[in-house]
N, C-alpha and C positions, 0 to 999 in steps of 0.2 A: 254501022259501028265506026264508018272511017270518019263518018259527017260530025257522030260524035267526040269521036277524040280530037277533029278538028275545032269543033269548041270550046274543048276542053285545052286545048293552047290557046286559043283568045282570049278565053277568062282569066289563064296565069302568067303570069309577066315573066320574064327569061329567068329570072332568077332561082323561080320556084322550079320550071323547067329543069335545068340545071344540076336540081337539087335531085330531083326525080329519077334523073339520068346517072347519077354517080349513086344511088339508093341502088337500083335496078342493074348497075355493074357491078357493084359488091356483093350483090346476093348470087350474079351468075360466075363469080370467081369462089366464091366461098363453096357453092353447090359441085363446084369440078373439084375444089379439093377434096371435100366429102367424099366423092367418087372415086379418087385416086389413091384415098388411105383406105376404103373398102376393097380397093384390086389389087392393094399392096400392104399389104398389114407388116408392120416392121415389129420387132422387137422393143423394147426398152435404151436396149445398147445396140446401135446399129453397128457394131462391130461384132456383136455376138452370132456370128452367122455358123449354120450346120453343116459342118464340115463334111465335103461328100465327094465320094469317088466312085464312076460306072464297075460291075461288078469283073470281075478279071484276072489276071496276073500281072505284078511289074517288080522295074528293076529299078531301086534306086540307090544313089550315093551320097554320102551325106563328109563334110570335111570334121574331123576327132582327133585333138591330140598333134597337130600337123600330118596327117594321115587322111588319105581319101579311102575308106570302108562304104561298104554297101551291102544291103539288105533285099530281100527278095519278101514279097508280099502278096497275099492272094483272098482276096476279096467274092465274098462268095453272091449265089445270085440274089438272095433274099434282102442282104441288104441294101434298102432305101434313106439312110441319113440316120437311121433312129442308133439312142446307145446300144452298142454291139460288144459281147466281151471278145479279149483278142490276147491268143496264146505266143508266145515266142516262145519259138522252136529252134533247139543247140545241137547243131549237127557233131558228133564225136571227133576226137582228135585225126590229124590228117584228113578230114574229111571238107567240105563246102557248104553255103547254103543251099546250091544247086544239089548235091547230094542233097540233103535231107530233107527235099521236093519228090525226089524220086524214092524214095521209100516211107514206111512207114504209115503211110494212109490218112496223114493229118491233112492233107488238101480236099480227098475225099470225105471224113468226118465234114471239116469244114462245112463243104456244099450240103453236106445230109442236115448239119444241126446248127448252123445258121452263126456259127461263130467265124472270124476274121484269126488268118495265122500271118505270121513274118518269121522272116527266116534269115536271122542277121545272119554275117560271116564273119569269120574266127581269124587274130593274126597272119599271115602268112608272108613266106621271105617270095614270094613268088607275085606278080602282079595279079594274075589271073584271080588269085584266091584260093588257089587248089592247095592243097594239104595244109590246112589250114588249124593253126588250134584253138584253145581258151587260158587266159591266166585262172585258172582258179585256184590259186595259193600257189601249193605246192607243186601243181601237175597244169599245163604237160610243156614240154617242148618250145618252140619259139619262143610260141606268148609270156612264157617265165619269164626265158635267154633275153627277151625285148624288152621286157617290163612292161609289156603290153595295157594300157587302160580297158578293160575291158569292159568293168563294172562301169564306166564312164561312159563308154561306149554303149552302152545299154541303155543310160539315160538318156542321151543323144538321140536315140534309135523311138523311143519312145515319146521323145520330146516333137520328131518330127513325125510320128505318126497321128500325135493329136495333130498337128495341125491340117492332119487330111482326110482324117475319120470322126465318127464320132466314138469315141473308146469308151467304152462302161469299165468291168471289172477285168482286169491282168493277169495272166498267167504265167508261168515259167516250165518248160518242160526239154529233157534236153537228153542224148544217149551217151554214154559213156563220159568224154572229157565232157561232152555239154551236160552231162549231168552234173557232173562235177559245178560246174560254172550255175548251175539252178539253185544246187546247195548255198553256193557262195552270194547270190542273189538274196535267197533266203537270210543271210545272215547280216547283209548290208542294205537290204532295201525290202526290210517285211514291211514298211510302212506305203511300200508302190501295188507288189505283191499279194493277190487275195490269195496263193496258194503257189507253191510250185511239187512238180513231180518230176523225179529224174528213174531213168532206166540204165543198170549199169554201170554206174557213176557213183560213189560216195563221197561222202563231204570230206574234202581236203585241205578245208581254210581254217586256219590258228586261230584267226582273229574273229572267231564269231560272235556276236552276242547283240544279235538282232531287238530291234527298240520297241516292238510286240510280238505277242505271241503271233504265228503263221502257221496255218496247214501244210502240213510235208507228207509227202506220198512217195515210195520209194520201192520199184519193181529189181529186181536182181536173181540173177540165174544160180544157181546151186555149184554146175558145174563151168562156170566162167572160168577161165583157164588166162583171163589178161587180169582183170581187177576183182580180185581173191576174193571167194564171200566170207570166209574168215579174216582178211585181212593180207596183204600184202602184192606184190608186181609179181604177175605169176609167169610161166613157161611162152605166153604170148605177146608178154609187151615188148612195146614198141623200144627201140635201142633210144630214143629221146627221151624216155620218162627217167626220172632219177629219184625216185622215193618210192615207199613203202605207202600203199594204199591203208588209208583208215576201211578198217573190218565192218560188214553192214549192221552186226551187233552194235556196236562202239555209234557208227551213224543214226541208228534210228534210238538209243539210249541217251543220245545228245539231245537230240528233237525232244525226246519224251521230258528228258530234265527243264531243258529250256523255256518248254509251253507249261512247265509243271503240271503233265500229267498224272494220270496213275499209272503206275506201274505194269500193272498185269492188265493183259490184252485182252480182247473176245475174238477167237473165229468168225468172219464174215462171211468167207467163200472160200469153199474144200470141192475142191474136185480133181479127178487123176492129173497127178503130176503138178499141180498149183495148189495153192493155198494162200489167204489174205487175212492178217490179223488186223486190229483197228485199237487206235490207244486213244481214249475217250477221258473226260472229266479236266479237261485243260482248262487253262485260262481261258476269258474270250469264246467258250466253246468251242474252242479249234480242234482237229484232229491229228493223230501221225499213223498211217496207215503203210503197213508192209505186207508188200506180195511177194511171194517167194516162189519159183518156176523149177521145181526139182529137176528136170531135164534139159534146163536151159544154160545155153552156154554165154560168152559175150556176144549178145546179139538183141534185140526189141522183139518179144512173140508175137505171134501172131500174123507174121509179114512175112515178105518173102525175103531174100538172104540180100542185104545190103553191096550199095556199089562201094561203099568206103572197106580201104583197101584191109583196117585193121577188127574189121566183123566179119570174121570167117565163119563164125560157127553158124550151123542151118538153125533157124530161129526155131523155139519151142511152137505148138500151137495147141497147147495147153490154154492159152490165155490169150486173147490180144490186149496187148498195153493200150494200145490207143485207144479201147472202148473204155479201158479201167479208169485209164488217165480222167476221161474227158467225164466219165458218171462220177468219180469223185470231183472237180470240180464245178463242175452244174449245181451239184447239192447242196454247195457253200452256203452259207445264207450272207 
């Protein structure tokens, strides 16, 4: 073969050589790049990359408003990059995001059912974060007294966790003041919002009038002794609140008008000491769904008694919210 290809350069003159040799470099540059978009397949937009973070806990801070806030985040094992839905979780007034880690069982849910929670934190005159609130409208404390951005603060919050996850569908869920602040969410941001559910908390924002319908799901104790289920700041509030809480009547006949629903409810779930109505035929298909905890005072059932310092009452266990919360949102379509 060698004697051959040595005649095969005698019979061609350098040129053609030459020629042969820049033929035979082009096809072995071309064949390595062939090779190297099969070992690396890119996108369309190589900017478009999937967002990912090892599965975990963390603490991050983010600057809002001339304010450094932070958020608490917890990432569960299942996820791998793929879209993930991902709730934010409103710890109650004077309370943290650190609190409302420690209770409530949304970390555990998490890891069982494959969703992503965060855990922003609420004004506070204090560095650390502790007793900390929410503006939402009317109620409570600091965050009013500051004028706190809150709602802004939410975007913020969610602004940067796309950039470090892959977020599918949104949630809102929040106890007592964070409930309040879910409502208020609900009413300025149905368009982020597939749904939110508060515990404890009714809507105490003037200015509602949300730019779609949205699902609202609304847990409250019977016997709450801080924010009235008829209506009003009852024997337990806190010395910061200064108004009259809208009645959970009043909160979920809002939602029903707004989504224009029907009117009359159906029974979904009767059992001692709870009961769940569900208000059907909305716009959009949406729902407004109220559970009502006969036994339950200000607290989230289900759980065990709260470290924030204004959930005194032993939680009903008539219900767990978190299961309710989390089976009404899954179902969204």
């Amino acid at each position: 073969m060698i004697i051959k290809f040595i005649r095969l350069i005698n019979s061609m003159n350098i040129k053609k050589i030459l020629i042969w040799v820049g033929v035979i470099f082009l096809v072995i540059i071309l064949l390595g790049i062939i090779k190297n978009i099969r070992n690396n397949p890119q996108t369309d937009d190589d900017d478009q990359t999937t967002p990912y973070l090892d599965s975990g806990d963390y603490d991050f801070t983010l600057e809002h408003d001339g304010l450094e806030r932070k958020y608490l985040l917890h990432v569960p094992q299942s996820y791998k990059g793929d879209s993930t839905p991902i709730i934010l979780a409103f710890h109650g007034g004077m309370g943290s995001a650190k609190s409302m880690t420690e209770n409530y069982d949304l970390t555990e849910k998490s890891d069982k059912e494959g969703f992503i929670v965060a855990f922003p934190n609420g004004a506070s005159r204090l560095s650390s974060g502790k007793f900390a609130t929410w503006n939402a409208g009317n109620c409570c404390g600091y965050a009013v007294e500051s004028k706190s951005d809150d709602v802004g603060f939410v975007k913020a919050v969610i602004s940067d966790i796309k950039d470090k996850i892959n977020v599918d569908k949104i949630y809102a869920t929040g106890m007592s003041n964070g409930g309040m602040l879910s409502h208020r969410l609900a009413c300025e941001m149905s368009d982020t919002f597939s749904a939110i559910a508060a515990v404890a908390g009714t809507n105490n924002y003037d200015g509602c009038n949300p730019i779609k319908p949205i699902p609202i799901m609304h847990i409250h104790g019977l016997q709450d002794d801080h924010v009235l289920f008829n209506g009003g700041c009852g024997p337990a509030c806190n010395i910061e609140v200064e108004t009259e809480f809208t009645s959970v009547s009043d909160t979920i006949s809002g939602w029903v008008e707004r989504n224009n629903c029907n009117e009359n409810s159906k029974r979904v779930l009767e059992k001692e000491n709870a009961y769940c109505d569900l208000y059907t035929g909305c716009d959009d298909d949406v729902q407004v769904k109220l559970c009502v905890v006969e036994d339950g005072g200000h607290s989230w059932p289900g759980t065990e008694e709260s470290p924030n310092p204004l959930e005194k009452s032993t939680p009903s266990q008539a219900i767990s919210a978190t299961d309710e919360i989390w089976n009404f949102f899954k179902n969204i379509q």
